[in-house]
C-alpha positions as CSV (number, residue, x, y, z in Angstrom):
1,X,85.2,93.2,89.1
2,X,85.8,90.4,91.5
3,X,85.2,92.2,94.9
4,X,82.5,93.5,93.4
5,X,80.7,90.2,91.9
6,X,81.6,88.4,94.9
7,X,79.8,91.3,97.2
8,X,76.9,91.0,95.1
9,X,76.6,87.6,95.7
10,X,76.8,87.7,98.9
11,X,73.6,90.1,99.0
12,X,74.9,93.9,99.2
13,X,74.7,96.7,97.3
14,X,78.0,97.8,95.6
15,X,78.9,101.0,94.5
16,X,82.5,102.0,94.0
17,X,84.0,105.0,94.1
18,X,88.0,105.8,92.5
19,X,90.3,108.2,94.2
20,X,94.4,107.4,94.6
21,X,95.7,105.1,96.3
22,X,96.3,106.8,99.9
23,X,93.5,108.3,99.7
24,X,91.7,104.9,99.5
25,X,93.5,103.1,102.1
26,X,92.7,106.0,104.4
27,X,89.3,106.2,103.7
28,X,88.9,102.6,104.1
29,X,90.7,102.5,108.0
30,X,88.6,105.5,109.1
31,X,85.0,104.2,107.3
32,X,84.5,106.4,104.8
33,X,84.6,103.9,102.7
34,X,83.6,99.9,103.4
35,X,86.0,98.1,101.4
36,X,89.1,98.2,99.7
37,X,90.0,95.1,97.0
38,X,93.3,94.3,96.1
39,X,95.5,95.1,99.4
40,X,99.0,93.8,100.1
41,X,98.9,92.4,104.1
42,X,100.9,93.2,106.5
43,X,101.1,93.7,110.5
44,X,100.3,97.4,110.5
45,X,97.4,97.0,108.3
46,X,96.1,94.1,109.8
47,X,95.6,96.3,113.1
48,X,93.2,98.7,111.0
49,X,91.4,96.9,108.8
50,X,89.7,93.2,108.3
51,X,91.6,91.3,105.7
52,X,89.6,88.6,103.6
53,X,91.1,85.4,101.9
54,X,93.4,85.9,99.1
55,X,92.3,86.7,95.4
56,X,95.3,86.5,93.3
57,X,98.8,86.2,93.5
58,X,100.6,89.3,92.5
59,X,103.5,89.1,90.6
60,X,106.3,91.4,89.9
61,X,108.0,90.3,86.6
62,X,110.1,91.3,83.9
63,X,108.4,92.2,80.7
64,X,110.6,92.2,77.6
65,X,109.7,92.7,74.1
66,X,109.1,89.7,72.0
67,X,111.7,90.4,69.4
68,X,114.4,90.6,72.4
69,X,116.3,87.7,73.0
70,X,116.0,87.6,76.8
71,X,115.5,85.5,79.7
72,X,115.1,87.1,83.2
73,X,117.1,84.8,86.7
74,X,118.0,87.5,88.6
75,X,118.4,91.1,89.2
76,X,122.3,90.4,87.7
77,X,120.1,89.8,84.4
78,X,119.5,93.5,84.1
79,X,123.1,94.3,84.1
80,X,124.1,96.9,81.5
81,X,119.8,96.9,80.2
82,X,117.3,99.7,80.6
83,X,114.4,99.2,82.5
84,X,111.0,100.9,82.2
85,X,109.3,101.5,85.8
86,X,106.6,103.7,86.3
87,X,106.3,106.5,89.1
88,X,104.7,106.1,92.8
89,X,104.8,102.4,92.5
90,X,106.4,100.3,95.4
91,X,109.2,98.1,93.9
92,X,111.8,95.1,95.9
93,X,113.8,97.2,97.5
94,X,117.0,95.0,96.0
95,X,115.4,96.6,92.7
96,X,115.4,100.0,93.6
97,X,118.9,99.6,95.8
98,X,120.4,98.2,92.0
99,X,122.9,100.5,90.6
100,X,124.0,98.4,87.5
101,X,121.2,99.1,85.1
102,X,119.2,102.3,84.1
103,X,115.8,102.6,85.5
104,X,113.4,104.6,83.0
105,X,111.0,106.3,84.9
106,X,107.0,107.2,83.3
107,X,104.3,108.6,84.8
108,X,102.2,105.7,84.7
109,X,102.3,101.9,84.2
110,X,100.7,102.7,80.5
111,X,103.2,105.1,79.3
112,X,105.7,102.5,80.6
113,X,104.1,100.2,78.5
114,X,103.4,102.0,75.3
115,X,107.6,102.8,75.6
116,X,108.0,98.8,75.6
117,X,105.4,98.2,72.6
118,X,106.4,101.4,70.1
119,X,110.7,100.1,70.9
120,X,112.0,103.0,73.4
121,X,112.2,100.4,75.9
122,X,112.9,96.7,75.4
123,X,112.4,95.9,79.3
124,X,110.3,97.1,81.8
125,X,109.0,95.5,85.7
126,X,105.6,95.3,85.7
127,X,102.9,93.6,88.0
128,X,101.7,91.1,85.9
129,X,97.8,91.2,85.9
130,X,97.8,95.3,85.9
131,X,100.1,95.0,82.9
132,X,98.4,92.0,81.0
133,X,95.1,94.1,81.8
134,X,96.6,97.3,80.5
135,X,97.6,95.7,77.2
136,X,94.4,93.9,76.4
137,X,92.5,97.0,77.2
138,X,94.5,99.8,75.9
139,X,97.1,97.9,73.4
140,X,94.9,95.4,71.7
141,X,97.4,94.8,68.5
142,X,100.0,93.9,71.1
143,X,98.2,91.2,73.1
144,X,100.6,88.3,72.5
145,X,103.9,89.7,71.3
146,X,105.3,90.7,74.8
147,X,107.2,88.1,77.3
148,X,106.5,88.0,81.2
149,X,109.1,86.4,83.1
150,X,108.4,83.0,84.9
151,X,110.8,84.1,87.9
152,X,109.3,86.6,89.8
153,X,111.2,89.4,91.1
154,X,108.3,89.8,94.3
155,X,105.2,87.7,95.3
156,X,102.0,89.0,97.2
157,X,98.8,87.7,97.9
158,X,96.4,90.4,97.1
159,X,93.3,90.4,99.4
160,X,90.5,92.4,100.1
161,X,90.0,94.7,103.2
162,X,87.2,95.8,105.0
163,X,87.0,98.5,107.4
164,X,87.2,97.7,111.0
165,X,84.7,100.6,111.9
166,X,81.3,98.9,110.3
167,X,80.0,97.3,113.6
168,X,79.1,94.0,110.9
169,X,83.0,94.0,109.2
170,X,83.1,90.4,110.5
171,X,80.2,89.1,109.2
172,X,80.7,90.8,105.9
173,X,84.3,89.6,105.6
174,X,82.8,86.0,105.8
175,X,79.7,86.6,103.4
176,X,82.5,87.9,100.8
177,X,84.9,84.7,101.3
178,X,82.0,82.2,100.8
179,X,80.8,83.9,97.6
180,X,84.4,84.2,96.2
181,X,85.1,80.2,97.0
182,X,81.8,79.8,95.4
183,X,82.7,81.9,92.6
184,X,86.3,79.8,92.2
185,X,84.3,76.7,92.2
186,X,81.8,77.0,89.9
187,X,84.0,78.9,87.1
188,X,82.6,82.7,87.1
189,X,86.0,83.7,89.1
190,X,88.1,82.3,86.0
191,X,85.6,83.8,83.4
192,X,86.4,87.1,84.9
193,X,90.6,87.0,84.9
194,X,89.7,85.3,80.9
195,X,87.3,88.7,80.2
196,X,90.3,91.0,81.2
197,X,92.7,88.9,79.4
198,X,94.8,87.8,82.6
199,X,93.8,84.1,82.0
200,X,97.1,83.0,81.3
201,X,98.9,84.9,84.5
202,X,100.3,82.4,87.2
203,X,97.8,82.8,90.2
């Protein structure tokens, strides 16, 4: 919604098209498609593809029911607990390396959440805006009764890409990052996060 509020601003055309994840970075480094929001940077894909300013801070955090007495320091938290994690996503590596508490595997960040809410799970790592929007859009009765830890287990700066092979990628990196400052200053950028009911994440 952001990427494409601030492109629209900045006077394009947006349409958007949703295919898995790979398949949208690739598409993105080769020019099928023009941009991809919501990147992790890094050396190797800062060769391929133009990176804009930051959105959001992701966050990867321990949610816990709110009837369960915990409070997340460190991985030696999890000792002896069951954690929910959900398929195909990319994890700290001290995380995945951890052999001291059971890691419940779903398909998907949402059956990893409806495990939390309906009490097959009591903990699960989540990123935090994905899982705060997932609740408010799919859990609505549970908006409010789950806890996010305030240590992070990982923070990333997501950004938004554009593809290198669009003769104009510069210019229309720096017509997107004026429109999102604009948007930050003038409040629409915070209306958005409060409309998905991610307000109250840490950026």
């Amino acid at each position: 919604d952001i990427t494409k509020k601030a492109l629209i601003r900045a006077g394009y055309d947006v349409s958007i098209t949703v295919v898995p994840w790979k398949r949208a970075l690739l598409g993105t480094i080769v020019g099928k498609y023009d941009v991809i929001p919501a990147i992790w940077l890094n050396p190797e894909r800062a060769e391929k593809l133009n990176f804009g300013d930051a959105i959001i801070t992701s966050r990867m955090v321990i949610v816990s029911r709110g009837d369960y007495n915990f409070q997340f320091q460190s991985l030696e938290s999890l000792r002896g607990e069951t954690v929910g994690v959900a398929a195909g996503w990319g994890y700290p590596e001290a995380f995945q390396k951890a052999d001291y508490f059971i890691k419940d595997e779903a398909l998907d960040l949402m059956q990893s959440l409806r495990k939390l809410i309906f009490g097959r799970i009591k903990l699960a790592i989540v990123e935090e805006f994905a899982s705060r929007y997932t609740v408010n859009a799919h859990f609505k009765d549970a908006v409010g009764t789950l806890n996010y830890s305030k240590v992070a287990l990982q923070k990333n700066d997501l950004h938004v890409a554009f593809t290198k092979n669009r003769p104009d990628h510069e210019e229309i990196k720096n017509r997107f990052n004026a429109a999102l400052a604009s948007m930050k200053e003038d409040g629409s950028f915070q209306k958005i996060l409060a409309f998905h009911g991610v307000q109250s994440a840490t950026n």
